[in-house]
N, C-alpha and C positions, 0 to 999 in steps of 0.2 A: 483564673479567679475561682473561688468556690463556689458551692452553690450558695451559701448562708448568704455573702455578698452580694451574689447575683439576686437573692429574693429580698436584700435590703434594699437597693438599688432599685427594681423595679416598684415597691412599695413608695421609694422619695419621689421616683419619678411618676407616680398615680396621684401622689400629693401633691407634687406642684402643680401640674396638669391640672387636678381641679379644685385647685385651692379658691377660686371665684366662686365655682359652681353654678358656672352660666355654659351649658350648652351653645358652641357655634350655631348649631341649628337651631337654636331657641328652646327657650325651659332650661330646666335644672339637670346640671351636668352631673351623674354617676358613673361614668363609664368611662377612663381614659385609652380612648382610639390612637393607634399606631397610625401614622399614614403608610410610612414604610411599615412593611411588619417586622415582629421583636427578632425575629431570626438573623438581621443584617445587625450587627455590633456596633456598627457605625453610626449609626442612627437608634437604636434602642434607647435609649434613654436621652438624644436630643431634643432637650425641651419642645423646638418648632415642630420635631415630630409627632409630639401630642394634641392631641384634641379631646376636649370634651363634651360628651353625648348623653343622650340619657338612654335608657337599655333597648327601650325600641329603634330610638335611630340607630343606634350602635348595629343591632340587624338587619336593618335596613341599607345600612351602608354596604356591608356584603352581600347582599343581596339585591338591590334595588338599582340599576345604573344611573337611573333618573337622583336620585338621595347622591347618589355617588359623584354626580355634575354636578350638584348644588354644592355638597361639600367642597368641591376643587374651585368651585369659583368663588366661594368665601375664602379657603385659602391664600388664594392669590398665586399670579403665576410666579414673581420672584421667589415666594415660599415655596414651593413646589419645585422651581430649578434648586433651590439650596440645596432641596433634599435629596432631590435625586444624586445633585455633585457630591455632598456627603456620603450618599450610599455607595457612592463605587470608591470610596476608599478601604484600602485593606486593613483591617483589623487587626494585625497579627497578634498584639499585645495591648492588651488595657491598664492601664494605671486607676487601681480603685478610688483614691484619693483625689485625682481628674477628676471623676465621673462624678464622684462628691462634690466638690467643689463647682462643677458644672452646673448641676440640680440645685444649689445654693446660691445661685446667682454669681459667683465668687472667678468665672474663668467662661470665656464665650463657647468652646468647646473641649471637648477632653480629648481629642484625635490629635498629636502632633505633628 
């Protein structure tokens, strides 16, 4: 994939993420949080993988283990096993137009 892609892609996925603009932790969502981080492909741009935060929590969640419990138990543990199951799939090849269509609401995942 190119990079232009990859920086489209993560831009749709910061949009949909805070398209409410309600922070899980309360207030006003700016900051779309990875739970997995963006480096696993498999989850990068899985919608459940986003959260929205505002800039403080968004630090606080790396830093804070206490913010870090809170966040996983809003989560919820079934979201939290999806994504772990999601993350150990291999990545080898992405189809752009998946991932599109993924972020569109338009396909539940883009990993076949």
């Amino acid at each position: 994939m190119k990079k232009a892609q990859i920086k489209k892609l993560d831009r749709l996925f910061q949009q949909q993420v805070l398209k409410n603009r309600v922070s899980v932790l309360g207030g006003i969502a700016v900051v779309a949080h990875h739970f997995i981080g963006r480096s696993n492909l498999a989850t990068r741009w899985y919608l459940p993988n986003g959260v929205g935060l505002s800039h403080n929590q968004h630090q606080s969640v790396h830093s804070d283990t206490q913010i870090k419990q809170i966040l996983d138990t809003r989560l919820g543990k079934e979201r939290i096993a999806d994504l772990y199951q999601k993350s150990n799939i291999i990545a080898d090849y992405l189809y752009y137009d998946f991932i599109v269509e993924h972020l569109m609401g338009e396909r539940e995942y883009y990993i076949m």
